[in-house]
Backbone bond lengths (Angstrom), bond angles and torsions (degrees), N, CA, C in turn:
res aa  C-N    CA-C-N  psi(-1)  N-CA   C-N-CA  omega(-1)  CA-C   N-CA-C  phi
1 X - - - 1.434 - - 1.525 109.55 -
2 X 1.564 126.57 129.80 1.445 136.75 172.89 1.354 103.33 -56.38
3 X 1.855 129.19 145.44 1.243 106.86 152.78 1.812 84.81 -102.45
4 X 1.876 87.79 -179.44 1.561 96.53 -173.66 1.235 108.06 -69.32
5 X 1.116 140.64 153.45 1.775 149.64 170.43 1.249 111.39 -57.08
6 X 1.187 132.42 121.16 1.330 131.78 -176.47 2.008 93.69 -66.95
7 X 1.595 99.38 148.99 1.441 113.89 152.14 1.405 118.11 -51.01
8 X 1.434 110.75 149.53 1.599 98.20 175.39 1.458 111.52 -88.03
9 X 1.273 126.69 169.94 1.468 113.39 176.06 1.557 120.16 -65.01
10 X 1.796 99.82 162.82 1.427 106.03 175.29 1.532 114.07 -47.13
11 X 1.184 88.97 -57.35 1.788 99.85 -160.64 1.730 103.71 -120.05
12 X 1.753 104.37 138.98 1.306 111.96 172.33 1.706 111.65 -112.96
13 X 1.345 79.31 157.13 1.619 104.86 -170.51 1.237 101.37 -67.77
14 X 1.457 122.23 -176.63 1.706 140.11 176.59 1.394 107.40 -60.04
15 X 1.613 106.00 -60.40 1.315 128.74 168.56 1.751 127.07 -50.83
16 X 1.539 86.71 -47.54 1.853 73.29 169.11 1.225 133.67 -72.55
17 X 1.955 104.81 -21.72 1.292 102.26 -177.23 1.782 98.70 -74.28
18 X 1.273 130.40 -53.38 1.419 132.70 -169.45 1.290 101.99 -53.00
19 X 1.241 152.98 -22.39 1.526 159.07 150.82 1.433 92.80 -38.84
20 X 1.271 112.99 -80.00 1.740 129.14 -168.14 1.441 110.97 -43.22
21 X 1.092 123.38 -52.49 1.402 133.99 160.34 1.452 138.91 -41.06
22 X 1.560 95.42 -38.43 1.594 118.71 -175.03 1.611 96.58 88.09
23 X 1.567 152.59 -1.91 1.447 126.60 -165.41 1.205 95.45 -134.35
24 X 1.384 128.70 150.32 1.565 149.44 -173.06 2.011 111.47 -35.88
25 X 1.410 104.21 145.85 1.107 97.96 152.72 1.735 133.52 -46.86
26 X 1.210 97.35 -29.38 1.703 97.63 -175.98 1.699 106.37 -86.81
27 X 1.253 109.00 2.17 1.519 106.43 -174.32 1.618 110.39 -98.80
28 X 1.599 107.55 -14.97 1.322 134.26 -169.72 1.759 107.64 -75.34
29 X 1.220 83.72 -59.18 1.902 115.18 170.98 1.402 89.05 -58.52
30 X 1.072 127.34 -64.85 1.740 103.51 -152.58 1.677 107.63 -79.15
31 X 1.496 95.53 -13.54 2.165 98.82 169.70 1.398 107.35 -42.76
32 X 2.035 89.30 -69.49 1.769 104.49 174.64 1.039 111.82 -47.57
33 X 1.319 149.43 -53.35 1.761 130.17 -152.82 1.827 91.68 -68.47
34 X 1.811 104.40 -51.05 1.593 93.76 -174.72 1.591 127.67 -39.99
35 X 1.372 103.50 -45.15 1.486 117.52 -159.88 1.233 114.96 118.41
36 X 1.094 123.11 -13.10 1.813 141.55 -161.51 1.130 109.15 -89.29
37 X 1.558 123.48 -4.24 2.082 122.35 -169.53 1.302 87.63 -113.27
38 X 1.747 86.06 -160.41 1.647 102.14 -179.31 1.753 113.16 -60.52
39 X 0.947 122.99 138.26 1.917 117.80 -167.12 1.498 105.54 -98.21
40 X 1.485 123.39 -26.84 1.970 121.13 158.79 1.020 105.21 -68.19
41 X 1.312 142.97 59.81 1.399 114.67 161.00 1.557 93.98 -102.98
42 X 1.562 109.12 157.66 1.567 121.71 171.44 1.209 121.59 -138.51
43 X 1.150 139.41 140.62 1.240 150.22 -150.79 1.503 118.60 -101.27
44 X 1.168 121.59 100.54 1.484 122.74 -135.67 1.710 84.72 -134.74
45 X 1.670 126.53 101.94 0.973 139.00 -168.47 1.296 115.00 47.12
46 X 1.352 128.78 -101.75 1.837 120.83 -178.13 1.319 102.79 -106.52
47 X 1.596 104.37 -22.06 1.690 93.70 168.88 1.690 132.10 -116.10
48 X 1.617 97.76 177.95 1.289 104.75 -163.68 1.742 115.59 -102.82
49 X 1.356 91.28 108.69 2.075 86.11 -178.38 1.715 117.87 -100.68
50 X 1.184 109.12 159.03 1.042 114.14 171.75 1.384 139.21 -124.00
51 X 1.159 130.01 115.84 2.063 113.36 -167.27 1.180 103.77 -60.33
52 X 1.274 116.82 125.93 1.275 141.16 -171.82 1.975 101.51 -53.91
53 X 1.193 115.45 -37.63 1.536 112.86 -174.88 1.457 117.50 -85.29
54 X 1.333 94.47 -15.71 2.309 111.55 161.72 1.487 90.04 -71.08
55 X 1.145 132.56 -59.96 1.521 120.88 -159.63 1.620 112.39 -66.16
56 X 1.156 101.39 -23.59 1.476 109.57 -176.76 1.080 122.68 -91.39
57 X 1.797 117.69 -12.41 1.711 137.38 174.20 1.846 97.12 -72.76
58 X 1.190 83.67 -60.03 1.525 114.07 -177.08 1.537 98.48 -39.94
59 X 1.053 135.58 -74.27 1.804 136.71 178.09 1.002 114.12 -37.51
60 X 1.786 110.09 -59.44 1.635 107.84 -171.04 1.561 88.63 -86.59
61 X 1.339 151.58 73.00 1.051 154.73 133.28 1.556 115.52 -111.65
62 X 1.496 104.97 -38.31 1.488 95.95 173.35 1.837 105.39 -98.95
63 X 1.053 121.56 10.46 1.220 114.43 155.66 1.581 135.03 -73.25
64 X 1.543 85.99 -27.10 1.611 106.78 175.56 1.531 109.86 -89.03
65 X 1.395 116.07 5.71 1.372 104.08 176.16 1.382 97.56 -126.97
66 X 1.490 122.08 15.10 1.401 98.83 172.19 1.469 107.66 -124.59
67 X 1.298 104.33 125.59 1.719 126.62 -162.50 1.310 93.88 -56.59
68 X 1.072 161.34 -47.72 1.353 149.53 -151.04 1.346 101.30 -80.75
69 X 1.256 140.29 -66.64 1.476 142.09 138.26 1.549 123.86 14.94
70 X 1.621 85.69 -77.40 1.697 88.79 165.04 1.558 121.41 -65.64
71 X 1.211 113.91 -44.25 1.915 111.62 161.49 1.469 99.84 -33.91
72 X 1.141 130.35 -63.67 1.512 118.41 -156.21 1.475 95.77 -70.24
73 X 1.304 135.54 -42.97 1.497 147.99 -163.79 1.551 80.52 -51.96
74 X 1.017 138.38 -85.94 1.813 168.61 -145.29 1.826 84.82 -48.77
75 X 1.358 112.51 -73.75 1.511 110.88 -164.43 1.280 104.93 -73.95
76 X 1.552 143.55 -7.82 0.842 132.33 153.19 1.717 122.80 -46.12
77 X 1.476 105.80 -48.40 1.521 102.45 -169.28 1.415 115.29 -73.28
């Protein structure tokens, strides 16, 4: 018998998002200091979390700005 799949968590770590990404925790951190990563992240004792649905705005945000992306979007339809 299946049990049901747990939800994933609210909020991801430094690490989960740089997992998700494919590039290092330290590459994540230096998104955030730029301005260029996920922009909710909050600093919750030594570490840094993120709401999982900011990280996911955040993706399909630079998907929508990168023209090649949308080329494939386009020949898709």
């Amino acid at each position: 018998m299946q049990t049901p799949a747990t939800p994933p968590p609210h909020f991801m770590t430094t690490q989960e998002v740089a997992a998700l990404i494919r590039k290092t925790p330290h590459a994540v951190r230096q998104m955030r200091h730029r301005g260029t990563g996920p922009k909710r992240g909050r600093k919750v004792g030594r570490a840094t979390l993120y709401p999982r649905a900011a990280v996911m705005e955040w993706l399909d945000e630079l998907e929508q700005a990168d023209p090649l992306a949308l080329r494939w979007v386009i020949q898709q339809s």
